[in-house]
C-alpha positions as CSV (number, residue, x, y, z in Angstrom):
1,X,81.4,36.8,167.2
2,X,83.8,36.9,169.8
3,X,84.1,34.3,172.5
4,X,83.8,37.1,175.3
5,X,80.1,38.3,173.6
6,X,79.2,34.4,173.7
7,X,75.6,32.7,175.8
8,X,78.2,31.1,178.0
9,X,75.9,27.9,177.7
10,X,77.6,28.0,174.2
11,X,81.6,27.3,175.6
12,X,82.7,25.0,177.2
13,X,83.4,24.8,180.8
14,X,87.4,24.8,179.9
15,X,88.9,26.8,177.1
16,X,92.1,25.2,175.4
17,X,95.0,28.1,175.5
18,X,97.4,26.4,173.5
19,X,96.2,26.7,170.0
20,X,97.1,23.1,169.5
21,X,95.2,22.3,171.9
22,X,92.2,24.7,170.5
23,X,92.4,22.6,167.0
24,X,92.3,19.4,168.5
25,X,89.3,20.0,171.0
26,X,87.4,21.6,168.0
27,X,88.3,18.1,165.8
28,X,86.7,15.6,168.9
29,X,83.8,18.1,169.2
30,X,83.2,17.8,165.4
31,X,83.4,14.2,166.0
32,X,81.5,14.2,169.1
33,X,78.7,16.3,167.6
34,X,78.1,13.2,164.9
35,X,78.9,9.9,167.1
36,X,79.9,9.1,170.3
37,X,83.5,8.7,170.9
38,X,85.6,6.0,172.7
39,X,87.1,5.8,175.6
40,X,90.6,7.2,174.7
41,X,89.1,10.3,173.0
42,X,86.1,10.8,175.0
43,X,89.2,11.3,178.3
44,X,90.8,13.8,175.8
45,X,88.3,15.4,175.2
46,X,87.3,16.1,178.9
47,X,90.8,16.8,179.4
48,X,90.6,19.6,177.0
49,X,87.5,21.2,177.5
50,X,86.1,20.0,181.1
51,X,83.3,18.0,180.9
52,X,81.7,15.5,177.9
53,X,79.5,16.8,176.7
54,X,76.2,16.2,174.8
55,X,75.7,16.2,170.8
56,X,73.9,19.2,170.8
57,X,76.6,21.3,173.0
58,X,79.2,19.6,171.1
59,X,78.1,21.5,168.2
60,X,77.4,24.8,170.0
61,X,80.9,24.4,171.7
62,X,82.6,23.3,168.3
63,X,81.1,26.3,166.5
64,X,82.4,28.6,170.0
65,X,86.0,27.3,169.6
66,X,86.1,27.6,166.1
67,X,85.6,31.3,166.2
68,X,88.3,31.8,168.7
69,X,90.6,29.6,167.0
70,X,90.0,32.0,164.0
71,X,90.5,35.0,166.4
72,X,94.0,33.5,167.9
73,X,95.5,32.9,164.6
74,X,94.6,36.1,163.3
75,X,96.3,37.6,166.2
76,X,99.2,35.7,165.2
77,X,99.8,36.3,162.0
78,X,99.5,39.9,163.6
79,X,102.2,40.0,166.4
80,X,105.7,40.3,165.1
81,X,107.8,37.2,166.7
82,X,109.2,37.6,170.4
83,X,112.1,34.9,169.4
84,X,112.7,36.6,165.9
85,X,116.4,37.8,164.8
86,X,115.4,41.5,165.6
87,X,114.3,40.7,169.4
88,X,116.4,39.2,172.0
């Protein structure tokens, strides 16, 4: 399911843009989802997707972000390369 046909209750208030970014917010959420994390990564992780939140959100937002992570590579692998030998 796209992240535009999404509950918004299900995303977080930020989304990630960079897809590095995407990966890692999707990793604290995992971990978020089964513990509560420390200081260090529980700043990250606000940093990334705007608020803390709670285990239950964490899951719905992991599951949200997953999806679009799956949806950005694809469109990757899709695009030819702006920086390749054939374009300027």
């Amino acid at each position: 399911m796209s992240v535009n046909k999404r509950p918004v209750e299900e995303l977080p208030p930020r989304i990630p843009e960079d897809l590095k970014d995407l990966e890692r917010a999707v990793l604290l959420l995992g971990n978020r989802w089964r513990t509560d994390l420390n200081p260090k990564a529980r700043r990250e992780l606000e940093d990334l997707v705007g608020r803390y939140p709670s285990k239950a959100q964490a899951a719905l937002w992991k599951s949200a972000l997953r999806a679009l992570r799956e949806e950005m590579t694809e469109l990757e692998i899709e695009l030819p390369c702006r920086d390749g030998p054939n374009n300027p």
